[in-house]
C-alpha positions in Angstrom: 0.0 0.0 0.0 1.1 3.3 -1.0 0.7 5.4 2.2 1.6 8.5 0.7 -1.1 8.0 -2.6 -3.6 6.9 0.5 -3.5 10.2 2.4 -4.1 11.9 -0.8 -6.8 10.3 -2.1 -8.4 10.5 1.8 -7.9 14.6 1.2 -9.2 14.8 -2.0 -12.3 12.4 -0.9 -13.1 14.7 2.0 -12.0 17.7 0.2 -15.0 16.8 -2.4 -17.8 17.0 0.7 -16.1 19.8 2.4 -18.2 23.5 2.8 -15.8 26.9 3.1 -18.1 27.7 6.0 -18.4 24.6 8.0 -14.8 24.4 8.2 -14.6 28.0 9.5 -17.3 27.4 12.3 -15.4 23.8 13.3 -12.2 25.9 13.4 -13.8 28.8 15.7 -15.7 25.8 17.5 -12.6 24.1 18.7 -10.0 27.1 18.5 -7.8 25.4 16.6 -4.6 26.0 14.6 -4.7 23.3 12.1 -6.0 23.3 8.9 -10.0 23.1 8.2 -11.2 21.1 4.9 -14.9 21.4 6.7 -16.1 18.1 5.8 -18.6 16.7 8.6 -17.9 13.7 10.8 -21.1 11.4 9.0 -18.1 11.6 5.9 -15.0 11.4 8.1 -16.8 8.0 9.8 -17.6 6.7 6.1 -13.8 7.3 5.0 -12.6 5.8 7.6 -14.4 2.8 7.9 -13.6 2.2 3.8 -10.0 3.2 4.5 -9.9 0.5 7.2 -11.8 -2.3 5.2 -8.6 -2.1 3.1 -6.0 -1.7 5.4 -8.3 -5.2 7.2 -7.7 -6.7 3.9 -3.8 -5.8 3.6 -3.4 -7.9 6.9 -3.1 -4.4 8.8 0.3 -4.1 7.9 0.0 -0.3 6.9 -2.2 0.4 9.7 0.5 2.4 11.9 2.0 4.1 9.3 -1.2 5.2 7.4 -2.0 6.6 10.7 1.1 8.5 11.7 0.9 10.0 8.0 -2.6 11.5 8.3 -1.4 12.9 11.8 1.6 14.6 9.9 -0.8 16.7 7.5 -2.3 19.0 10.5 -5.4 18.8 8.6 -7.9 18.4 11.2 -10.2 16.0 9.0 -7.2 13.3 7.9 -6.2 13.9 11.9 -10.0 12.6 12.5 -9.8 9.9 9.2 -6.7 8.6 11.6 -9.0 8.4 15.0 -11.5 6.5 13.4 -9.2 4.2 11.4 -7.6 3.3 14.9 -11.9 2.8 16.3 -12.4 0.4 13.7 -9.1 -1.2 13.9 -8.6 -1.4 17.6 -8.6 -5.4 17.9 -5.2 -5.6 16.9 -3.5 -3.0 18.9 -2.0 -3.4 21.9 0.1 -2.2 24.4 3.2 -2.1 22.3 0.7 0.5 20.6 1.2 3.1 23.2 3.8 5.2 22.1 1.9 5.7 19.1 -1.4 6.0 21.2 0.2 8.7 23.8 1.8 10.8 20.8 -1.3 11.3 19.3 -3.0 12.6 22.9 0.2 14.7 23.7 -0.1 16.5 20.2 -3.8 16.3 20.1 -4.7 19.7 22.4 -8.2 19.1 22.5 -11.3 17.6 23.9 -12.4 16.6 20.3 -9.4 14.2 19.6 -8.5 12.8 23.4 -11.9 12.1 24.2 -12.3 10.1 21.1 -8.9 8.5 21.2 -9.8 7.5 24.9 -13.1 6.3 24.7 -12.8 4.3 21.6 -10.0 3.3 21.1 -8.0 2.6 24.6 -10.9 2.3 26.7 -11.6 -2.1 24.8 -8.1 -2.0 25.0 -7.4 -1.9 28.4 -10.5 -4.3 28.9 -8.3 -7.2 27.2 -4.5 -5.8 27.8 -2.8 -6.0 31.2 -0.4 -3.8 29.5 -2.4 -0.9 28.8 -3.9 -1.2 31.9 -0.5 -0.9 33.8 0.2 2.4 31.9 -2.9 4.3 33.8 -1.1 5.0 36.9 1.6 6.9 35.0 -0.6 8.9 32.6 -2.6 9.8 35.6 0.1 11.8 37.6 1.6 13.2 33.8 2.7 16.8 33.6 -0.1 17.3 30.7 -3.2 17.3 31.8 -4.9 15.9 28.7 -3.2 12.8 29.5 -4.4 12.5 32.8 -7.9 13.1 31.6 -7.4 10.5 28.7 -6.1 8.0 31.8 -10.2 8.9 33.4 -12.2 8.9 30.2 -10.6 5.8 29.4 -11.9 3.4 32.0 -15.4 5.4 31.6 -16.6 2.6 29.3 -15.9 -0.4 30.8 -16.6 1.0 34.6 -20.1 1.9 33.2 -20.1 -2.1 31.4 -19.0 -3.9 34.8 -15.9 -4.9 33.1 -13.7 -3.1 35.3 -14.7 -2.2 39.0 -15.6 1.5 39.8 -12.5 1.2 42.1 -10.1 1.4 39.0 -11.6 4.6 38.4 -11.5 6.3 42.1 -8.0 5.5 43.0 -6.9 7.5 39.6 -9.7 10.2 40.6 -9.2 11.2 44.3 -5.8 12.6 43.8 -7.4 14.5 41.0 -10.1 16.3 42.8 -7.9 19.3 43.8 -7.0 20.3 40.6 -8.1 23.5 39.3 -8.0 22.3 35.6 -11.7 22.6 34.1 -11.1 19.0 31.5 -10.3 17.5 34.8 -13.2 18.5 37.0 -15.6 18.2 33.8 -14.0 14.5 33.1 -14.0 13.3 36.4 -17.9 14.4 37.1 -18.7 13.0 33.7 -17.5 9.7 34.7 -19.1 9.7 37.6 -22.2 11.2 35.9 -22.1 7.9 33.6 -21.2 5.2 36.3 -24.4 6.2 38.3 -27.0 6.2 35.6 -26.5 2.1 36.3 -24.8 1.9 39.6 -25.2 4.9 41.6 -24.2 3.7 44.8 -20.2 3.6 44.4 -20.8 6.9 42.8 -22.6 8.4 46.2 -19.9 6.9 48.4 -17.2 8.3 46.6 -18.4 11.9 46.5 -19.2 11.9 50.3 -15.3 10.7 51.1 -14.3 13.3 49.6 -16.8 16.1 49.7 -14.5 18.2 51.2 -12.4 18.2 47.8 -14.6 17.6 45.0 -15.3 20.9 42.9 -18.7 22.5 42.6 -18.4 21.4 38.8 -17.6 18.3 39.5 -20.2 17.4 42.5 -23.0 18.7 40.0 -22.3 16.4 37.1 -21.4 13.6 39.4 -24.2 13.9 41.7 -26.9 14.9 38.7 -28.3 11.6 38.2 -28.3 9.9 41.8 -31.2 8.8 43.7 -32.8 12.3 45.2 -32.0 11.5 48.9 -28.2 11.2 47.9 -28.3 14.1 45.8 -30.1 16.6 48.6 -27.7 15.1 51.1 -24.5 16.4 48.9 -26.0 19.6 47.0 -27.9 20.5 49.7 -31.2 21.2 47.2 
C-alpha cells in the first residue's frame, strides 16, 4: 500500500464533501490551529471505515503508518480519518501500541481528539491488555493534563459495562479532585455522571469521602443523576 497516494486520495475524498463555511465554524468551534477542509464527521466516519476495510484486507500491515501519516498533515479531518481508522481497527493494537497512542494525545490539544482517542480506542483495550492497563497510573500523575484526563475517560466505558470495577476509576480520581484544571473537573464528574446512571451507589460513596475536595463542577455532574436523597444530602437542594 502506498501510504503517501492513501493520504491523498483521503484529502481529496473529503475535500469533495467539504463547505468553506463549516470548516470556519469547526475551526472557531474548537480554537484550533490546524488546517480546516470542513467536511462533517457522518463523511469522516464513512472514509474511515472504507479506508480501514482495506487496510483489514492488507493484513493491517500499513495500519501504523497510514496513521502517523494522516497525523503529519495537520489537517484536522485526515487527523479525524486517523481516529477513526484506529476505532475500527482497535482489535489488533496493543500495548506495544502506546507510544503511538500517547503521541497522538500529547499532540492532540483538545477535547475533540482525546476524548475520542480515549473512549474508543483505549478504553476495549485496556478491557483485554494487562499492559495498557498498567500504563494508567503513570498517565494519571503526567505533567499534561490531557493525558491525565485521557487516563479517566478511558476506563469510563468499561466501569459503566461492569468490566472493570468502579475502584479502577476512584484511585486514579481522588488525587485529581484538587486540581483546578476545568477538563479534569468536567472529566471526572462525567465519569461519575455515567457510572451512576446504572450503579449509583459507588458513585454516592465516593463523592461523600471526599466532599471536602470535590469541585462544585464536578459534584454537579457527578451527583446529577443519583437517587434524590443522595443528591439533597450532597447539593444540599
Amino acid at each position: 500500500m502506498n501510504v503517501a497516494a492513501v493520504v491523498r486520495e483521503v484529502r481529496d475524498e473529503l475535500a469533495r464533501k467539504a463547505s468553506a463555511k463549516r470548516a470556519a465554524g469547526a475551526k472557531a468551534y474548537l480554537k484550533s490551529d490546524l488546517e480546516f477542509l470542513g467536511a462533517d464527521q457522518p463523511a469522516i466516519r464513512r472514509v474511515g471505515k472504507a479506508l480501514a476495510g482495506r487496510i483489514r484486507e492488507a493484513g493491517d500491515e500499513p495500519l501504523r503508518a497510514v496513521v502517523s501519516a494522516l497525523w503529519r498533515t495537520r489537517i484536522h479531518e485526515l487527523r479525524s480519518v486517523a481516529i477513526a481508522l484506529l476505532e475500527q481497527r482497535e482489535s489488533v493494537l496493543d500495548a506495544h501500541d502506546l507510544p503511538l497512542l500517547e503521541r497522538l494525545l500529547r499532540d492532540s490539544r483538545t477535547w475533540a481528539y482525546v476524548d475520542w482517542i480515549s473512549t474508543k480506542v483505549l478504553a476495549p483495550m485496556l478491557v483485554r491488555d494487562e499492559g495498557v492497563r498498567a500504563v494508567l497510573p503513570r498517565w494519571a500523575t503526567d505533567d499534561d493534563f490531557w493525558i491525565r484526563r485521557a487516563a479517566l475517560l478511558s476506563l469510563m466505558p468499561p466501569v459503566v459495562r461492569g468490566e472493570a470495577p468502579f475502584s479502577a476509576f476512584a484511585v486514579l480520581a481522588a488525587p485529581m479532585l484538587g486540581e483546578q484544571e476545568f477538563f479534569i473537573r468536567k472529566a471526572i464528574g462525567w465519569v461519575l455522571r455515567a457510572v451512576s446512571k446504572k450503579n449509583p451507589a459507588p458513585v454516592a460513596a465516593f463523592l461523600r469521602a471526599h466532599r471536602a475536595d470535590v469541585s462544585g463542577l464536578t459534584m454537579r455532574e457527578g451527583a446529577k443523576y443519583l437517587p434524590v436523597k443522595d443528591r439533597r444530602a450532597l447539593l444540599g437542594k
